[in-house]
C-alpha positions as CSV (number, residue, x, y, z in Angstrom):
1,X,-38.5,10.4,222.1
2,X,-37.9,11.1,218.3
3,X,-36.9,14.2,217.5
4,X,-38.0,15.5,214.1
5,X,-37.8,19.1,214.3
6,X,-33.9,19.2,215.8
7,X,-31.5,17.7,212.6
8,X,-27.9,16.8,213.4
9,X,-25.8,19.3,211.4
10,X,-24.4,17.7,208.4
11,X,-21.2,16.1,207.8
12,X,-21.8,15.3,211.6
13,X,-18.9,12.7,212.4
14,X,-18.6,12.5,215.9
15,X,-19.7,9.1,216.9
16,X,-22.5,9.9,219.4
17,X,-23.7,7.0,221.1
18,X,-27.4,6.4,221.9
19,X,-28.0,5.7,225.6
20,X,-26.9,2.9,226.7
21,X,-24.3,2.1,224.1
22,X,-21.7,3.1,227.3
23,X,-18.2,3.2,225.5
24,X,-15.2,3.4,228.2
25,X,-14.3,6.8,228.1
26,X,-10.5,8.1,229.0
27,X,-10.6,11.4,231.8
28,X,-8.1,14.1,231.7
29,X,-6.6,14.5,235.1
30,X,-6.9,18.1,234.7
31,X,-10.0,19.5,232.4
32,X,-10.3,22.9,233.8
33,X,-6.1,23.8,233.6
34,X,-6.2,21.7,229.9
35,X,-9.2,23.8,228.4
36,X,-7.5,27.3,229.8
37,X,-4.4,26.3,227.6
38,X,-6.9,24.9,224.4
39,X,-8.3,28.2,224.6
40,X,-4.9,30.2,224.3
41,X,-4.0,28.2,221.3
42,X,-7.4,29.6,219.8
43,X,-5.7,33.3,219.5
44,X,-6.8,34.6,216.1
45,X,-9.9,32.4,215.7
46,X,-11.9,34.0,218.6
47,X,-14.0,36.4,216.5
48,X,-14.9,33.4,213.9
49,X,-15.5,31.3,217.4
50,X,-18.2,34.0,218.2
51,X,-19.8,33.8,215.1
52,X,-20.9,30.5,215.5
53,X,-21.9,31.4,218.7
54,X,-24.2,33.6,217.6
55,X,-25.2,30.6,214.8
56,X,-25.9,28.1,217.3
57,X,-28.2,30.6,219.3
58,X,-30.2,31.5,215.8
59,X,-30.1,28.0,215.2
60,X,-31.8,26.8,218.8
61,X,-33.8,30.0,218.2
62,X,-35.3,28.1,215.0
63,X,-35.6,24.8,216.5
64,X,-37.3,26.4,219.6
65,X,-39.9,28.4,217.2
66,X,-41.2,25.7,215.2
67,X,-43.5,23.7,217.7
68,X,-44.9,27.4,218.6
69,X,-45.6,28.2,215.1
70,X,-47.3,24.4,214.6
71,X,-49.2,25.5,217.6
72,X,-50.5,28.3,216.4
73,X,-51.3,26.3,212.7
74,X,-53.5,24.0,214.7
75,X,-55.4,26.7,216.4
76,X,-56.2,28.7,213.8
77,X,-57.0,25.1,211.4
78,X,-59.6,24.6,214.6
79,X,-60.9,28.0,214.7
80,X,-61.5,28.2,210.7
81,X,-59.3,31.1,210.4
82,X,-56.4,31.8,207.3
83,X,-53.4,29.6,208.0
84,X,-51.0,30.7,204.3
85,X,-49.7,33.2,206.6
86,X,-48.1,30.6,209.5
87,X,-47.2,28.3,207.0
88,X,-45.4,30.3,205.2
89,X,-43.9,31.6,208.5
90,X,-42.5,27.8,209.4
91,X,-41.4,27.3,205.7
92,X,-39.1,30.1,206.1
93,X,-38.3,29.0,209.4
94,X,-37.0,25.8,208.3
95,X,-34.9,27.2,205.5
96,X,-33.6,29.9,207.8
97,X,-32.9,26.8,210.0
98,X,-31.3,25.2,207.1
99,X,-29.0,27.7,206.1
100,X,-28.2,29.0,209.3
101,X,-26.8,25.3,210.5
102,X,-24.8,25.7,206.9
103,X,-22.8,28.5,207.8
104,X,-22.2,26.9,211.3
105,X,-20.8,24.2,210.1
106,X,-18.8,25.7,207.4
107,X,-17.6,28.4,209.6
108,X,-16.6,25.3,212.4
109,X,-15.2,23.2,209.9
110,X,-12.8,26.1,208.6
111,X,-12.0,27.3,212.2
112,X,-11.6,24.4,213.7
113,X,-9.0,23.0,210.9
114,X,-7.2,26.4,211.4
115,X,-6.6,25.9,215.4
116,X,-5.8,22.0,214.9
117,X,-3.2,23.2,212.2
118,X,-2.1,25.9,214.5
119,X,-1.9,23.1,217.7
120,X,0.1,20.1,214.8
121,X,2.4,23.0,213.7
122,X,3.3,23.9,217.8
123,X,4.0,20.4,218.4
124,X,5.9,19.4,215.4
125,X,8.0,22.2,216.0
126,X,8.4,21.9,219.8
127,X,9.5,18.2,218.9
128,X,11.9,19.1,216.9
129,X,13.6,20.7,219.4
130,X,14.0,17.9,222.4
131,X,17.2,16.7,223.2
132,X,18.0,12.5,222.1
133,X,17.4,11.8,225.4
134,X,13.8,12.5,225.4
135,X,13.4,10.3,222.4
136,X,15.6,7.2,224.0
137,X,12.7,7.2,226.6
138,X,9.6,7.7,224.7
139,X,8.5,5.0,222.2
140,X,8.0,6.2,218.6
141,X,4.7,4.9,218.1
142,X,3.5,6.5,221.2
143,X,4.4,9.9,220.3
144,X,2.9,9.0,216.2
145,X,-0.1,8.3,218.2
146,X,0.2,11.9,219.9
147,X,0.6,13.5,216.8
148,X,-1.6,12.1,215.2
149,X,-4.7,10.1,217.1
150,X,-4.5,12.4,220.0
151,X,-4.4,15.5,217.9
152,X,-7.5,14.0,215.4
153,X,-9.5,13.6,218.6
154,X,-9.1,17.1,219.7
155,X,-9.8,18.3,215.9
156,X,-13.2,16.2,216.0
157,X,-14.3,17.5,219.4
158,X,-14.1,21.5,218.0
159,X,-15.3,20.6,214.4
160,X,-18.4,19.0,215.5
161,X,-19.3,18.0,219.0
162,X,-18.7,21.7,220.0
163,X,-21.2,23.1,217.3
164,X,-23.8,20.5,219.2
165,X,-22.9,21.4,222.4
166,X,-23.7,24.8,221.9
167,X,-26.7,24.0,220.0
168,X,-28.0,21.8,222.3
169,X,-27.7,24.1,225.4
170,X,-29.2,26.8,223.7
171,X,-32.2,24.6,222.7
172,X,-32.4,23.0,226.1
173,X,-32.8,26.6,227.6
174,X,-35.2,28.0,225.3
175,X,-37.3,24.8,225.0
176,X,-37.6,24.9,228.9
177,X,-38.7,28.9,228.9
178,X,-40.9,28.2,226.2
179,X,-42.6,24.9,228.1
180,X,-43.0,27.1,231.8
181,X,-44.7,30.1,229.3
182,X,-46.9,27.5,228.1
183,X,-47.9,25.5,231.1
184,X,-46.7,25.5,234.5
185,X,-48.7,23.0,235.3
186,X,-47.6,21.1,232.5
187,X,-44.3,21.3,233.1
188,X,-44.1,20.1,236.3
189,X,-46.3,16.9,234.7
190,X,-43.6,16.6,232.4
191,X,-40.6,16.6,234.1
192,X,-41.5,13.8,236.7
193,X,-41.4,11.7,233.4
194,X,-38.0,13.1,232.2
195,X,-36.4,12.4,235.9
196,X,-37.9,9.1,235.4
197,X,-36.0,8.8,232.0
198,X,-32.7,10.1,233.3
199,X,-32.6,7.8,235.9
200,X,-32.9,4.8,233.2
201,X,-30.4,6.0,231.3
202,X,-27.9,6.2,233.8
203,X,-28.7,2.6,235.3
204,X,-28.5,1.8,231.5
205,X,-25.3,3.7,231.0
206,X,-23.8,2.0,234.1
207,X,-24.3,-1.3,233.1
208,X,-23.7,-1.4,229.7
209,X,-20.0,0.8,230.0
210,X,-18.6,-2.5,232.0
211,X,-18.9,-4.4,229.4
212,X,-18.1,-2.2,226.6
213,X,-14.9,-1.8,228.0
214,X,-14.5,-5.3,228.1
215,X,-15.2,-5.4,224.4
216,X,-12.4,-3.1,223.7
217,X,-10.1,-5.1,225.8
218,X,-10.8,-8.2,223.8
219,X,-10.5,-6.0,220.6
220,X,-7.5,-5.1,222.0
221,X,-6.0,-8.3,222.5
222,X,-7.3,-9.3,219.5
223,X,-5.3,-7.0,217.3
224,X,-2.1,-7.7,219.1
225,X,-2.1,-11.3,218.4
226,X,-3.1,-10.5,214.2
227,X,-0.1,-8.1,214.1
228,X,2.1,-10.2,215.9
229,X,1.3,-13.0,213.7
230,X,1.5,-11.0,210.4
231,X,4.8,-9.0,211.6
232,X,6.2,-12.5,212.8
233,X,5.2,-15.3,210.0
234,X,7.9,-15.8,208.5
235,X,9.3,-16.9,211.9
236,X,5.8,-18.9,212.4
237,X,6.6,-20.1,208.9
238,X,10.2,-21.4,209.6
239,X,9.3,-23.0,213.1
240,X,5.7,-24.6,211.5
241,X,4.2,-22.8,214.4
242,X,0.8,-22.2,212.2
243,X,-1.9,-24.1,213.8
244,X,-0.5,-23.0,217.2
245,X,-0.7,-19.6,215.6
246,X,-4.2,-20.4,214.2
247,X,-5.5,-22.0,217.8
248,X,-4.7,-18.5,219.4
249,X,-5.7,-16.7,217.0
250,X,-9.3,-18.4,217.5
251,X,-9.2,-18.3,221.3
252,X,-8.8,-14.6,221.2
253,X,-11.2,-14.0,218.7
254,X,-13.9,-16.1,220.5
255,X,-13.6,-14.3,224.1
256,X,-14.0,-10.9,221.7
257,X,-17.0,-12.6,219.9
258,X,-18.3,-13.5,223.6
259,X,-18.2,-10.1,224.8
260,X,-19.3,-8.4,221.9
261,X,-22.4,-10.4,222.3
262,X,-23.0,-9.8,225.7
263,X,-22.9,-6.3,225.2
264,X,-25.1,-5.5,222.3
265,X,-27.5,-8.3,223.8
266,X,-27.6,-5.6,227.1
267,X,-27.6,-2.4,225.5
268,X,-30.4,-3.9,223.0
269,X,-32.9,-4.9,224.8
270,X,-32.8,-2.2,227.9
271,X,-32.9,0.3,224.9
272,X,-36.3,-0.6,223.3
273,X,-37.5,-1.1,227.4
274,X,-36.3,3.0,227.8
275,X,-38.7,3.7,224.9
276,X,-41.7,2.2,225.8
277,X,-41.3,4.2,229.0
278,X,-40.6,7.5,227.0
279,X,-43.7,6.4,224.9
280,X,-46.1,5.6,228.0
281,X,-45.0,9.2,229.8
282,X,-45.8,11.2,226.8
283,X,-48.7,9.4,225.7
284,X,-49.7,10.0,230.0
285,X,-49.2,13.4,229.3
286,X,-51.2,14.0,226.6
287,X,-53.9,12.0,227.9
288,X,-53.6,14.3,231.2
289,X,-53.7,17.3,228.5
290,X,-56.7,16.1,226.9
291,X,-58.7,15.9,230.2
292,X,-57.3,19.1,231.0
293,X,-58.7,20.8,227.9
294,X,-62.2,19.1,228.1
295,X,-62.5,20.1,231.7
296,X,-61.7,23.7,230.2
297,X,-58.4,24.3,232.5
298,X,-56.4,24.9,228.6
299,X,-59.2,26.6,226.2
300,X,-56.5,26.3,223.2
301,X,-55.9,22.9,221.6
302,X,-53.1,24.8,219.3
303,X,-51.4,25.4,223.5
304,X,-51.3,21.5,223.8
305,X,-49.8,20.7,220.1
306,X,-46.9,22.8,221.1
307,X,-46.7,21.6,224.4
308,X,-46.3,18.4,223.6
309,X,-44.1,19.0,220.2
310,X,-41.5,20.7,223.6
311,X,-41.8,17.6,225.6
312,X,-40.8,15.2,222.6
313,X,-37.7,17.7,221.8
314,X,-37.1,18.5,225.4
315,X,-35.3,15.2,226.6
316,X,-33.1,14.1,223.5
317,X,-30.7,17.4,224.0
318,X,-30.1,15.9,227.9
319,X,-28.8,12.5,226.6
320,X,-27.2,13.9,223.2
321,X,-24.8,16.3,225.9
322,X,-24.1,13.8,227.7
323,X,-22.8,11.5,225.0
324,X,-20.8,14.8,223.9
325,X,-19.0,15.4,227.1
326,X,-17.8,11.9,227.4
327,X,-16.4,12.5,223.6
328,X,-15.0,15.6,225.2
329,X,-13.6,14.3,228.1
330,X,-11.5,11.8,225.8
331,X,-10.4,14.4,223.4
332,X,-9.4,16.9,226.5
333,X,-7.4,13.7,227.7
334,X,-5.7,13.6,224.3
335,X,-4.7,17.3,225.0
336,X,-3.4,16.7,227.9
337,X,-1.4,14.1,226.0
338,X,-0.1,16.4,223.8
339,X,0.8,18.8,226.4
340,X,2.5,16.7,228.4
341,X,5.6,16.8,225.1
342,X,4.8,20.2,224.8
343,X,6.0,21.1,228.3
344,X,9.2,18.5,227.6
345,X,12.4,20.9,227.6
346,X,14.2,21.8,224.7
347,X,18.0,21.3,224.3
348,X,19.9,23.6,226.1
349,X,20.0,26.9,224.9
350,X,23.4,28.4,224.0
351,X,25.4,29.6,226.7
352,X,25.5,33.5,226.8
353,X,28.3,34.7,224.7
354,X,28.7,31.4,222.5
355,X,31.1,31.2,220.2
356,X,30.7,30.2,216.4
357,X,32.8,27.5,215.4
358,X,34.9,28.6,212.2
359,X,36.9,26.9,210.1
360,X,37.6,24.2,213.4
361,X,41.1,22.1,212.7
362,X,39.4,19.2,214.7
363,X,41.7,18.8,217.7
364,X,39.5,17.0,220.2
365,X,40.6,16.3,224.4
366,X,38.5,14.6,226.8
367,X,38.9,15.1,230.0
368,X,37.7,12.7,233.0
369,X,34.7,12.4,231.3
370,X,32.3,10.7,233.4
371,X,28.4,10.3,232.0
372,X,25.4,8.6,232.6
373,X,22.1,8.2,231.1
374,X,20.2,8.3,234.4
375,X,21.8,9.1,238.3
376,X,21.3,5.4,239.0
377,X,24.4,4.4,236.4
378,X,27.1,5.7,234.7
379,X,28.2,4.6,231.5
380,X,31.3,6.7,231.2
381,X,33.6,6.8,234.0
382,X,36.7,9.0,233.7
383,X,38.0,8.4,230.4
384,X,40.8,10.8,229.6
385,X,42.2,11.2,225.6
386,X,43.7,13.4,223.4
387,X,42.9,13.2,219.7
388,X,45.6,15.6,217.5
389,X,43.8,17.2,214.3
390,X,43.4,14.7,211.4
391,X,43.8,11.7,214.1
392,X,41.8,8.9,212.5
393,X,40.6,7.5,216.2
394,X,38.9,4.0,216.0
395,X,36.7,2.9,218.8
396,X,35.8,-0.7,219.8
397,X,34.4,-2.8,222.1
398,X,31.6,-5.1,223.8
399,X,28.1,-3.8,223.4
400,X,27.0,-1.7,225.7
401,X,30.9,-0.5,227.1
402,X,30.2,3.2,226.1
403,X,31.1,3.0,222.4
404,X,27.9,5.3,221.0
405,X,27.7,7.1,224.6
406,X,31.3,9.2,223.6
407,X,30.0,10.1,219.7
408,X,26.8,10.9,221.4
409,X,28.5,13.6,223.9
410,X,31.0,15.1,221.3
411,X,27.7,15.9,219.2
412,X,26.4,17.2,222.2
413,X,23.1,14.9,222.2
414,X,24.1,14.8,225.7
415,X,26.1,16.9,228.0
416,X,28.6,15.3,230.0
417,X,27.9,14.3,233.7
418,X,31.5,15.8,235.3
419,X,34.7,16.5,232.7
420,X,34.8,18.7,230.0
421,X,35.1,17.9,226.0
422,X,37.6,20.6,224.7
423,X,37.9,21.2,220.5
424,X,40.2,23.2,219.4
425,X,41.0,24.6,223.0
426,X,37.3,25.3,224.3
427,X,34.6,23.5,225.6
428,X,32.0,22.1,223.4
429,X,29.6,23.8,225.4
430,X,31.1,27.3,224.3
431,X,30.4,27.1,220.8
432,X,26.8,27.3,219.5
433,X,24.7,24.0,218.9
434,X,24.3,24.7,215.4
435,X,27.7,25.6,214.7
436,X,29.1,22.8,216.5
437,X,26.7,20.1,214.8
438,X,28.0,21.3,211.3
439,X,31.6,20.6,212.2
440,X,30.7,16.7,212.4
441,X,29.7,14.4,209.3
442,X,28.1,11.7,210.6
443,X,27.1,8.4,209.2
444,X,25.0,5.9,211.2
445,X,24.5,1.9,211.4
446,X,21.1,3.3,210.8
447,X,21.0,4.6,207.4
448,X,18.4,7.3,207.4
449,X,16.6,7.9,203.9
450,X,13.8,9.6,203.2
451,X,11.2,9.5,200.3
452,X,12.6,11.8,197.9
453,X,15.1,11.2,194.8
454,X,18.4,9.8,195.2
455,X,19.6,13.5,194.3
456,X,17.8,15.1,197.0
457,X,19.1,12.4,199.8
458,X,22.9,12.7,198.6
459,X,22.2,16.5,198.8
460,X,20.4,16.6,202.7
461,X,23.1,17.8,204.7
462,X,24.2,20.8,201.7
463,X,21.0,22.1,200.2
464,X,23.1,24.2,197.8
465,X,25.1,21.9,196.0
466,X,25.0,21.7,191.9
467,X,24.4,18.1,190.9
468,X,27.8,17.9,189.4
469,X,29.3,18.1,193.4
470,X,26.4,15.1,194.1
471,X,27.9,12.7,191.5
472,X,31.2,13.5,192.4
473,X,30.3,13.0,196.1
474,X,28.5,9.7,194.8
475,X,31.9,8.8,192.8
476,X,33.8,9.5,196.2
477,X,31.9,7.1,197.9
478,X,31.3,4.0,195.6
479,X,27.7,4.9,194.9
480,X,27.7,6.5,191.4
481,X,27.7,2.5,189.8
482,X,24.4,1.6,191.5
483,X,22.6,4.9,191.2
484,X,23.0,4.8,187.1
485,X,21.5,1.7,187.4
486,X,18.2,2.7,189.1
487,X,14.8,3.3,186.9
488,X,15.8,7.0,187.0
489,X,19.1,7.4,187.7
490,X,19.8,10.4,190.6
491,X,16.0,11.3,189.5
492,X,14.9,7.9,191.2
493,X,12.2,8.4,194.0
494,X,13.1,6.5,196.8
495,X,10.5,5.0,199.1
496,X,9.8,3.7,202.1
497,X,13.5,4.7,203.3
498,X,14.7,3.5,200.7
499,X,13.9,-0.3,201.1
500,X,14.1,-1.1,197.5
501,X,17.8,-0.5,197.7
502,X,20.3,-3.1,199.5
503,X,21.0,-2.5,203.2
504,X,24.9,-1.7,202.0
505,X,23.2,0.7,198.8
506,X,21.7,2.3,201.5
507,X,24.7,2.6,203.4
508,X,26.7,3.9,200.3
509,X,24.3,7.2,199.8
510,X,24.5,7.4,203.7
511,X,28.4,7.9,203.0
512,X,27.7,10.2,199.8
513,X,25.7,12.9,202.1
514,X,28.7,13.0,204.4
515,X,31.2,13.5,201.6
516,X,29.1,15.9,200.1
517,X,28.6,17.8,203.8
518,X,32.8,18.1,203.7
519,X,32.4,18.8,207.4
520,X,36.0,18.4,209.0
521,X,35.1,16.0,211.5
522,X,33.5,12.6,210.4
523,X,32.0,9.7,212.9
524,X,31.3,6.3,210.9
525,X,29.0,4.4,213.8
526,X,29.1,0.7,212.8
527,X,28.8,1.5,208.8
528,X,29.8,-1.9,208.4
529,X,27.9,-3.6,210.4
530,X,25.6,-4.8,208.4
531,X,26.5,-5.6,204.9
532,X,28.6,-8.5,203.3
533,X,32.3,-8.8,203.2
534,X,32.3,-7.5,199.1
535,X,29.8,-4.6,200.0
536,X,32.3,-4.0,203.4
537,X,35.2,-3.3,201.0
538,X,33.3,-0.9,199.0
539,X,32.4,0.6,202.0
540,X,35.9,0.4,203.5
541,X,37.4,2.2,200.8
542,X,34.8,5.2,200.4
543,X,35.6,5.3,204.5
544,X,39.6,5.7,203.4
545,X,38.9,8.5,201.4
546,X,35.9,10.6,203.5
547,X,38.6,10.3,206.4
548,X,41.4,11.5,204.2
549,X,42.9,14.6,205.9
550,X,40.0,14.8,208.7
551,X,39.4,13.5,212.5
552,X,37.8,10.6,212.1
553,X,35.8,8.5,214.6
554,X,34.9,5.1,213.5
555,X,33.2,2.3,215.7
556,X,33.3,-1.3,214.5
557,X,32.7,-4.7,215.7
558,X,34.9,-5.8,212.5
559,X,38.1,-5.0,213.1
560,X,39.7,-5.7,209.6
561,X,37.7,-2.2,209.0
562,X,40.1,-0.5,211.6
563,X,43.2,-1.7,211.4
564,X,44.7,1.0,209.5
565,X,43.6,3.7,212.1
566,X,46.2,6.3,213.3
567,X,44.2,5.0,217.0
568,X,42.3,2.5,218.6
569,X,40.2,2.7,221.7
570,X,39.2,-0.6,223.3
571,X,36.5,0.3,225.7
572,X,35.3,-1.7,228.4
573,X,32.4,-1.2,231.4
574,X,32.8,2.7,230.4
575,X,36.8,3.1,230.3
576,X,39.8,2.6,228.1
577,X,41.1,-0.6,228.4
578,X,43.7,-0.4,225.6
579,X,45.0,2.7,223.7
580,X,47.0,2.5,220.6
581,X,47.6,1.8,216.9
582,X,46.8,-2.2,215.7
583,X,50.5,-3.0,215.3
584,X,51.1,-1.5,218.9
585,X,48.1,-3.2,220.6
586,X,48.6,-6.2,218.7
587,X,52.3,-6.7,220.1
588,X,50.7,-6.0,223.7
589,X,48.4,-9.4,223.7
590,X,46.1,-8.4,225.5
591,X,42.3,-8.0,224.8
592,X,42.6,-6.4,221.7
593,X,44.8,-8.6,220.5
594,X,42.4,-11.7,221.5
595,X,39.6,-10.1,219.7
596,X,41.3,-9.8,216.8
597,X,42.5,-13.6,217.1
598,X,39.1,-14.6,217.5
599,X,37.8,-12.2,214.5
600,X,40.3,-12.9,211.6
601,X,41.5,-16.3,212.8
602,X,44.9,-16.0,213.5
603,X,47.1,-15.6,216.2
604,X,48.2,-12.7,217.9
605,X,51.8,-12.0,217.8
606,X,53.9,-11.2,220.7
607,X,57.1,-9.8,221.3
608,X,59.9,-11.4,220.0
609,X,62.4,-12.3,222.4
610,X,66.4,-11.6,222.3
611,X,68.1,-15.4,221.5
């Protein structure tokens, strides 16, 4: 049944389906306990929320007065009597009705952005306090896709479905009160039709949804292979995998081509079957209205015109709502999506009483430091050291022995399992976080840069620096060369993390921002690692002098990049296998020593023996 007299607010965006076009729709476990905490995020937009509550009644109000007034047009058109005064009546009607759904939307629109901005800001900040851990187990683009898609659903749902919903509820009511006022007799007519409808539109619904879903699977599946084959072609390339590639490709994107078909094929043709039988019931109603008024049981024609004008509006709020609520359910889903990081716990606040950590000399003890990632297995089991101030301390080993795990702990990314970590005499866990963090310089295998000038990266970890401290940070660090070389110099925008520079340019700034930090404890993790053996010197060297004077922690798989360390940790399945200084570990022969071997090509001395 066309509607003509109901218009869908503009900039309506929502993605209604018509009946029929049954899209798979994701349910929130928990709508009523989900809603409850949507509507506390809504604190300081109530009294705009009411406002277009009271829009979206004025607005029914408008939609519901219009077949009355038409009513009355036709009655007084039969009866010869003035009309300029009803006409002009709907004309202002419709403009009210224009303006009014105006302001609703404006109001929505400004509203809703406000509580979505509100609910982003909540989560960005709440993620910014979870522990590593949290992020070891939860893939990145998962929780992009909760920041973003899931957040966008939710802003969609309030910015326009909700302004419909209300609308349409309103309408339904008033539309029904003004039929029974009408024509009880009428009514009654009428709704044996609309059951009749409804119970189409669910068998239509209930076929169609299968194989919607199906669609989306094969849309799915489709997707996957294009951005496997476009992240992998060079690989596809190299291997002359391309009409393997190509012969995929085209099997997924026939079963999608076969489903698709099937679907539109079944939602098309029951669609045009449910209108004929919305046609045949109203034309059966006015047909029973017609015999009604010659038989004299309705005396006014004008009664009927209305009537009728209700029934054609009556039945299109029904399927619009339900259309709405399975858009609602999804976005309530993506709340609870959110919610679910929300409720993650933060790091560990500070222990009562926490001490600042002031001008720290960077003495450093484990003890029996045992630590896992999960109760199931530990990765560190009882390793025992002590690191004097200024100690440069090299760690090394096979992947996976634990390596990471102990910078990881003396950060305090984790806490350990049993054992303490003692710096200068107390517990990590005595000093506050913040404090604590500031003491450590780190630099990762995984340089971090983010799209602003060189200047600006150098200068991350001290906000305050003068730009004469950057370049002599820069100079410290073997960066300065390369830098006065870019389009801009220190000026130069860097994008995309920085992937227009050199993975051991990269590396270099990386180095810059921790000799510009001057924290007095530094951790190289695998700064080495990988970059060529010319960049690795450069590197070496800006190492030398960032540990100058400072506890140092440096992991490395090359070992020509340690061997000048004060001492060196060979760490296997979680404990110390080997403790000591190259020359000492060397003259031992044992693992180190073989590594070594097997790294630089040369034997491993031993001991020499008295002739």
């Amino acid at each position: 049944m066309t509607d003509k007299n109901i218009s869908v607010p503009p900039g309506n965006t929502t993605g209604i389906s018509r009946p029929g076009q049954g899209r798979a729709v994701v349910k929130p476990k928990d709508m009523k306990g989900t809603l409850r905490r949507l509507w506390m995020l809504t604190k300081g937009q109530r009294q705009g929320l009411g406002w277009i509550l009271l829009l979206s009644a004025l607005s029914s109000a408008a939609a519901i007065l219009s077949p009355y007034l038409t009513g009355i047009t036709v009655t007084k058109i039969v009866d010869g009597d003035a009309i300029l005064f009803v006409l002009c009546a709907l004309l202002g009607l419709y403009i009210s009705d224009w303006l009014i759904r105006f302001l609703q939307q404006f109001l929505m629109a400004s509203i809703g952005q406000r509580i979505i901005r509100h609910i982003r800001t909540v989560l960005f900040d709440h993620i910014k306090t979870l522990p590593l851990a949290f992020f070891d187990r939860k893939q990145h683009g998962e929780l992009m896709s909760r920041l973003t898609n899931d957040v966008d659903n939710i802003s969609t749902t309030i910015s326009n479905s909700l302004t419909l919903l209300l609308t349409y509820v309103f309408t339904i009511a008033g539309i029904f009160t003004m039929m029974l006022c009408l024509s009880p007799l009428l009514t009654t007519v009428s709704l044996i039709g609309i059951v009749l409808i409804f119970g189409l539109t669910k068998a239509v619904t209930k076929r169609t949804k299968a194989l919607f879903a199906a669609q989306q699977k094969a849309l799915g599946t489709l997707n996957g292979q294009v951005e496997e084959s476009i992240s992998g072609l060079a690989v596809v390339k190299t291997f002359c995998r391309e009409k393997q590639m190509e012969a995929d490709f085209q099997a997924k994107n026939a079963r999608f081509c076969e489903t698709s078909i099937k679907a539109l094929i079944c939602s098309g043709y029951l669609m045009p079957l449910m209108n004929v039988i919305n046609n045949l019931c109203y034309v059966a109603l006015a047909v029973f209205s017609g015999i009604l008024f010659l038989h004299g049981n309705i005396r006014d024609i004008g009664l009927i015109t209305s009537f009728l004008l209700y029934v054609r509006q009556f039945t299109r709020p029904f399927v619009e709502i339900a259309n709405i609520y399975n858009n609602f359910q999804t976005a309530v889903a993506g709340a609870e999506r959110v919610f679910e990081i929300m409720d993650e716990a933060s790091e560990p606040e500070d222990r009562p009483g926490a001490l600042d950590l002031e001008n720290p000399r960077g003495s450093i003890v484990l003890n029996h430091v045992q630590f896992g990632y999960s109760p199931e297995k530990t990765v560190l089991k009882d390793i025992s050291v002590k690191i004097p101030a200024g100690t440069q301390v090299a760690i090394v080993g096979p992947t996976g022995s634990g390596k990471t795990t102990i910078i990881n702990l003396l950060t305090r990314f984790y806490d350990v399992t049993s054992g303490e970590i003692l710096l200068d005499g107390h517990d990590l866990r005595d000093y506050t976080l913040k404090s604590l963090r500031n003491a450590f310089g780190v630099v990762l295998q995984d340089t971090a840069l983010f799209a602003e000038s060189v200047m600006e990266n150098i200068r991350y970890g001290h906000k305050n620096a003068s730009e004469e401290q950057v370049r002599a940070a820069a100079c410290i660090a073997g960066a300065n060369g390369f830098i006065e070389r870019l389009p801009n110099g220190y000026q130069t925008i860097l994008e995309q993390g920085g992937n227009e520079l050199s993975q051991g340019e990269r590396q270099l700034l990386t180095i810059a921002r921790a000799v510009l930090a001057n924290a007095p404890i530094v951790i190289l993790d695998e700064a080495t690692s990988s970059v060529d053996t010319v960049t690795e010197q450069k590197i070496r060297k800006a190492i030398l002098k960032i540990c100058e004077g400072r506890t140092s922690f440096i992991i490395a798989h090359r070992l020509s990049t340690i061997r000048d360390s004060d001492c060196i940790l060979l760490i296997e399945d979680g404990k110390i296998a080997e403790q000591g200084n190259h020359e000492e570990l060397m003259a031992l022969g044992g693992k180190y020593a073989k590594l070594y071997q097997t790294q630089i090509g040369k034997p491993a001395f031993a001991p020499q023996e008295s002739p």
